[in-house]
C-alpha positions in Angstrom: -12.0 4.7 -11.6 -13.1 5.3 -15.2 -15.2 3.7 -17.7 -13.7 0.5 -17.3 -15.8 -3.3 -15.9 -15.9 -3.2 -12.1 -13.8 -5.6 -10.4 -16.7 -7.5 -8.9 -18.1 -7.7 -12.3 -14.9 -9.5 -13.3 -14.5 -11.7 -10.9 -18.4 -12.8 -11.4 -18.0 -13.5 -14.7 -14.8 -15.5 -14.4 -16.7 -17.6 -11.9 -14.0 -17.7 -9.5 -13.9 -17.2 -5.3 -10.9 -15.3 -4.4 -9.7 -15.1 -0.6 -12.1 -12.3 1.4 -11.3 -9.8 4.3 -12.7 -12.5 6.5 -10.9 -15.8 5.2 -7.4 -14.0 5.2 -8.1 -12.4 8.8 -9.4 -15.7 10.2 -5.8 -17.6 9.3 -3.9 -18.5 12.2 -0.3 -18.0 10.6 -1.7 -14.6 9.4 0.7 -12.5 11.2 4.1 -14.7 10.3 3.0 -13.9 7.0 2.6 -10.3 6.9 5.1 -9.6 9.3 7.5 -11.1 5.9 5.7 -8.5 3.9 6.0 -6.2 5.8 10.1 -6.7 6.1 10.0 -6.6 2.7 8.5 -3.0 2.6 11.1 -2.3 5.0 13.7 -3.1 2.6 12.3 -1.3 -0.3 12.1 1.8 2.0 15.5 1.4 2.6 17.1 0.6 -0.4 14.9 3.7 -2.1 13.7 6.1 0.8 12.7 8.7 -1.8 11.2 6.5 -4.3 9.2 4.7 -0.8 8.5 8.3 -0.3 5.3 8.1 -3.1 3.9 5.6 0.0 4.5 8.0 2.7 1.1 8.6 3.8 -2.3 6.5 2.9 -3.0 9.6 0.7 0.2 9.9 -1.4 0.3 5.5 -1.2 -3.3 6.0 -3.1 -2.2 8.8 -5.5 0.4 6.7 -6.3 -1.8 4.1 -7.4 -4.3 6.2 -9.4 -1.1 7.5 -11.4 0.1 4.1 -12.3 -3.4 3.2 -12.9 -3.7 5.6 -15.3 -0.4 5.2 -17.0 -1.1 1.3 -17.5 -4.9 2.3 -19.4 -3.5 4.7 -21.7 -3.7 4.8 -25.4 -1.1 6.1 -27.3 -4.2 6.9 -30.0 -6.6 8.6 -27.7 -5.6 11.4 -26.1 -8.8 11.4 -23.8 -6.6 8.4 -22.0 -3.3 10.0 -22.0 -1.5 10.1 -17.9 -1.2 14.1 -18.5 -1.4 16.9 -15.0 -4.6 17.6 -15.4 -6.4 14.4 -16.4 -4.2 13.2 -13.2 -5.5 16.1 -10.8 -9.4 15.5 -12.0 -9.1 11.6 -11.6 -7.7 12.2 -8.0 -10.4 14.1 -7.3 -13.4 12.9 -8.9 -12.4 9.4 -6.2 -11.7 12.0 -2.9 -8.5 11.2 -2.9 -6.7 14.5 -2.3 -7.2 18.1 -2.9 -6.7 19.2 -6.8 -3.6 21.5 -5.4 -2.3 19.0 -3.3 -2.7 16.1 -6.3 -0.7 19.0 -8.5 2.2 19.5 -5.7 2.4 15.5 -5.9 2.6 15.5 -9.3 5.0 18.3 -9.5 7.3 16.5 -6.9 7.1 13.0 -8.5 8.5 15.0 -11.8 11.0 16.9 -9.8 12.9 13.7 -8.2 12.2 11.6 -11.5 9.9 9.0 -10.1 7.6 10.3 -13.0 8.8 11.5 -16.4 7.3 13.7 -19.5 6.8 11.1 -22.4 9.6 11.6 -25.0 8.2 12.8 -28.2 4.7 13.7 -26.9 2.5 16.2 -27.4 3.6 19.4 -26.6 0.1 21.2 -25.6 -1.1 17.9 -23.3 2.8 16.7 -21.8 1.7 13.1 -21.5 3.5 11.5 -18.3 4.6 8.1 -17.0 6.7 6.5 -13.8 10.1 6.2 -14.7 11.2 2.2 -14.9 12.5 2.6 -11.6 9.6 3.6 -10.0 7.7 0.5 -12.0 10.7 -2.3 -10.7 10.1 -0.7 -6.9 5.7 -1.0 -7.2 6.7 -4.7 -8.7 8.3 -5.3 -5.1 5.0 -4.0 -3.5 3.2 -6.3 -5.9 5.1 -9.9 -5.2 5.7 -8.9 -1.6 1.8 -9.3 -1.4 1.5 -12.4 -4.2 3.7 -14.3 -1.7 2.0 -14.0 1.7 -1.5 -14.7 -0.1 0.4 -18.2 -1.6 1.6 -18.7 2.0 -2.3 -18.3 3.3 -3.6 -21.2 1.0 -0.5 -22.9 -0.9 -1.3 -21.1 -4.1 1.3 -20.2 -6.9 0.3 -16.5 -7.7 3.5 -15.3 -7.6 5.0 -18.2 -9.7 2.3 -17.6 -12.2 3.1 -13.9 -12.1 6.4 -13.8 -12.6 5.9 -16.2 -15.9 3.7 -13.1 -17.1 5.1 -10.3 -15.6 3.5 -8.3 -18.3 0.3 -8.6 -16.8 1.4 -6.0 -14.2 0.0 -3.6 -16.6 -3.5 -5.3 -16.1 -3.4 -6.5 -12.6 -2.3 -3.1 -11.1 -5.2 -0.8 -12.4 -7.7 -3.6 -10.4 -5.8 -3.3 -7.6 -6.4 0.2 -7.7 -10.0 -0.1 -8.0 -10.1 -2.0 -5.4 -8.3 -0.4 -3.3 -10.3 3.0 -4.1 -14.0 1.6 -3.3 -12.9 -0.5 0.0 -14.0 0.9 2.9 -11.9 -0.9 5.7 -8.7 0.6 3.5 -10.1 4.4 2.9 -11.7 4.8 6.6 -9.4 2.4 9.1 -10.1 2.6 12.6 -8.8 5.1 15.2 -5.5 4.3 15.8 -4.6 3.3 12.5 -6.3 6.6 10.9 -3.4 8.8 13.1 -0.8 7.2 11.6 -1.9 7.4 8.1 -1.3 10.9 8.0 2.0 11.1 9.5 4.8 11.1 7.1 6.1 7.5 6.1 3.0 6.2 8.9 2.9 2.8 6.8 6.7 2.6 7.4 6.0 3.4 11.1 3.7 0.5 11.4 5.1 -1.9 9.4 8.2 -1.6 12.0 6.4 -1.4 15.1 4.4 -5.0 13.8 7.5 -6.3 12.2 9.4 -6.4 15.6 7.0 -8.4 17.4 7.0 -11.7 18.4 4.5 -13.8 16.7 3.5 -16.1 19.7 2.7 -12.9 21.7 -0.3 -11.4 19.1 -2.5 -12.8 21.5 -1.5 -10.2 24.7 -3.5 -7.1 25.4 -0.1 -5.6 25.4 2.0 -6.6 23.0 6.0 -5.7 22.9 7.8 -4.5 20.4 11.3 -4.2 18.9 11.6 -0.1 19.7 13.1 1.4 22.5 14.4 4.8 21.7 12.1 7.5 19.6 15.0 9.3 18.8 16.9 6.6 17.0 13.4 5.4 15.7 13.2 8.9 14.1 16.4 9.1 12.3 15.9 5.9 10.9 12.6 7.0 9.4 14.1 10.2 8.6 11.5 12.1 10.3 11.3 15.0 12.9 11.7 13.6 16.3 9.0 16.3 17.8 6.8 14.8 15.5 7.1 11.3 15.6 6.9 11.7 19.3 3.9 13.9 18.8 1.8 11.4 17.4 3.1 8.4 19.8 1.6 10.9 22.6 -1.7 11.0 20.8 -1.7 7.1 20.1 -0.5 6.9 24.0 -3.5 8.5 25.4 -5.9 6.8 23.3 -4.4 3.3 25.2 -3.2 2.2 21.7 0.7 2.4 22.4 2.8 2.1 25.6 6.4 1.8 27.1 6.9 -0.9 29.6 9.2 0.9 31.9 10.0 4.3 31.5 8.7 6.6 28.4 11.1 6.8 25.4 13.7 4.3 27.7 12.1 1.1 27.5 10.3 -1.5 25.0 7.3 -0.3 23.4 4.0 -2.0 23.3 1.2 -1.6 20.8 -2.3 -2.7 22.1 -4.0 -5.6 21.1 -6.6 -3.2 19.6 -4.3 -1.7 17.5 -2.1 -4.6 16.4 -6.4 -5.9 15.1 -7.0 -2.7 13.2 -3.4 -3.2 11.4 -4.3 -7.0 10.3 -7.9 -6.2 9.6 -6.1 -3.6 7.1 -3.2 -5.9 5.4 -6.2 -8.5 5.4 -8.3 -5.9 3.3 -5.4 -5.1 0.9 -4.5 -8.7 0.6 -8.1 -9.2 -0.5 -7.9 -7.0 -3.0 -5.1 -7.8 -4.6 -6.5 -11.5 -5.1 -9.7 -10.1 -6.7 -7.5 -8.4 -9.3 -5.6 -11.7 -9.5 -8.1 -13.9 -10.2 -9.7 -11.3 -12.6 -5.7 -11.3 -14.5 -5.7 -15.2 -14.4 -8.7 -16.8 -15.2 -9.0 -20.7 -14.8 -8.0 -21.2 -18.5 -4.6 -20.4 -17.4 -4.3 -22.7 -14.9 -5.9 -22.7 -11.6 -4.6 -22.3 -7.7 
C-alpha cells in the first residue's frame, strides 16, 4: 500500500512456502471447509448487519481493509501516518479502489454509525481516526473464520498460534491487505461472480447460495441450493426485492443461476461454472491470508 516491505519480499526472506491459489483449490474437502466459513460470515452478518455492512460490496469489503490497514501502521509521533479523511481518501485512491467522493461518503458513514471514531485527544486540524473496538472484535471473526479452514486444508495450528498472540492482528491484517489489493483473481473475478460484487451485501448473497448446498453434489453442472423464495431471501438480506431479483435475472440469462421448477417457486441452482469462480475466489483470499501468516510467524516461533 505504502512504503512498507512487499509481502512476497517477506515471505522470501523468511524462507517459508505458504499454501497457493492452486494447492488450496486442488483440495478435495475444499468446499466442507469453506462452506464453515462461510456460515460463520453468516453469523457475523447476522448478529451485526450494520457493522457486516462495511463488507457489503467487494468495494466497501476492500475499503474496509485499507482503513484498518492504515489504523494498524500508524504512529502516534508521525503525523504523515496518522488514519485521518484525507490520508484515507488519497490511499483509496492511489490503489483504484473507489472514487475519492465515494471513499469520503464511506468514511463519512463509518463515522456516522460508529464503526469508526475520531481519536480522543487528537489533533484538532488533522482529526486522526480509528475503528471503534467493536468493529476490531467483528474483522477478528473474519480473520479466525479463515485461520481455521486453512488448518482444516493441511492440519496446521494457525489459529491456535494466533489466538496465543492475538496482538499480532495489528501485523497480520495490513498483509492481508496487501495482498488482497495486488491479487488479481480477488480485484477482477470472473463474470458471474463480478455481478454480484456490486450488489449490496453480494458476498452475503453468495456465501448463502454456497452455504446451502450439499457437498456431495459440487460436482453437477447444476447444482441445488437451499433457496426457494426471492422474497423471503430478500428480507433476510435486507435488500430491495426488485433488486435482488434484478440481478438473479441477469445471472439467469448468463446460465449461471436457475430454478428447478418454476421461477421464484422452486429450489435454486447455481451452475457449476459459477459455484468454480466462487472457490477459485475463497481459494485466492485463503492464500493470502497464509502469506501474511507465515510472514507474522516465522519458523522461530514454531512451525505448522
Amino acid at each position: 500500500m505504502e512504503n512498507v516491505t512487499s509481502l512476497s519480499q517477506l515471505i522470501q526472506e523468511i524462507g517459508r512456502s505458504a499454501l497457493n491459489l492452486e494447492d488450496i483449490a486442488a483440495h478435495p474437502a475444499l468446499h466442507r471447509y469453506v462452506q464453515e466459513q462461510s456460515q460463520s460470515l453468516i453469523r457475523i452478518y447476522e448478529e451485526t448487519p450494520r457493522l457486516a455492512s462495511i463488507f457489503a460490496t467487494q468495494q466497501r469489503w476492500l475499503m474496509a481493509h485499507v482503513g484498518l490497514a492504515m489504523h494498524f501502521r500508524r504512529d502516534p509521533n508521525d503525523r504523515r501516518k496518522e488514519l485521518t479523511v484525507s490520508r484515507f481518501i488519497e490511499v483509496v485512491h492511489k490503489n483504484a479502489v473507489a472514487s475519492r467522493n465515494t471513499a469520503d461518503a464511506f468514511i463519512k458513514e463509518m463515522l456516522h454509525y460508529n464503526i469508526a471514531e475520531y481519536v480522543a485527544g487528537g489533533d484538532g486540524r488533522t482529526h486522526p481516526l480509528q475503528p471503534t473496538a467493536a468493529t476490531i472484535e467483528r474483522f477478528t471473526g473474519w480473520v479466525t473464520a479463515h485461520l481455521r479452514t486453512l488448518d482444516h486444508i493441511d492440519g496446521g495450528d494457525r489459529l491456535g498460534r494466533y489466538l496465543e498472540r492475538p496482538d499480532m492482528l495489528a501485523t497480520l491484517q495490513p498483509l492481508i491487505a496487501d495482498g488482497l489489493l495486488t491479487s488479481k483473481p480477488v480485484r477482477e473475478p470472473n463474470q458471474t461472480f463480478s455481478l454480484f460484487i456490486w450488489l449490496n451485501n453480494g458476498g452475503i448473497v453468495m456465501d448463502w447460495l454456497m452455504s446451502g448446498i450439499d457437498p456431495d453434489h459440487a460436482g453437477l453442472e447444476r447444482i441445488p441450493t437451499s433457496v426457494v423464495s426471492i422474497g423471503d431471501f430478500a428480507k433476510w438480506l435486507k435488500l430491495s426485492r426488485t433488486h435482488l431479483g434484478r440481478k438473479l435475472r441477469t445471472a439467469e440469462e448468463l446460465g449461471s443461476i436457475g430454478w428447478l421448477g418454476q421461477r421464484g417457486h422452486s429450489v435454486m441452482w447455481v451452475s457449476h461454472g459459477f459455484y468454480e469462480e466462487y472457490m477459485t475466489v475463497q481459494a485466492a483470499k485463503l492464500a493470502v491470508v497464509d502469506n501474511a501468516f507465515k510472514a507474522c510467524f516465522p519458523p522461530s516461533q514454531g512451525g505448522d
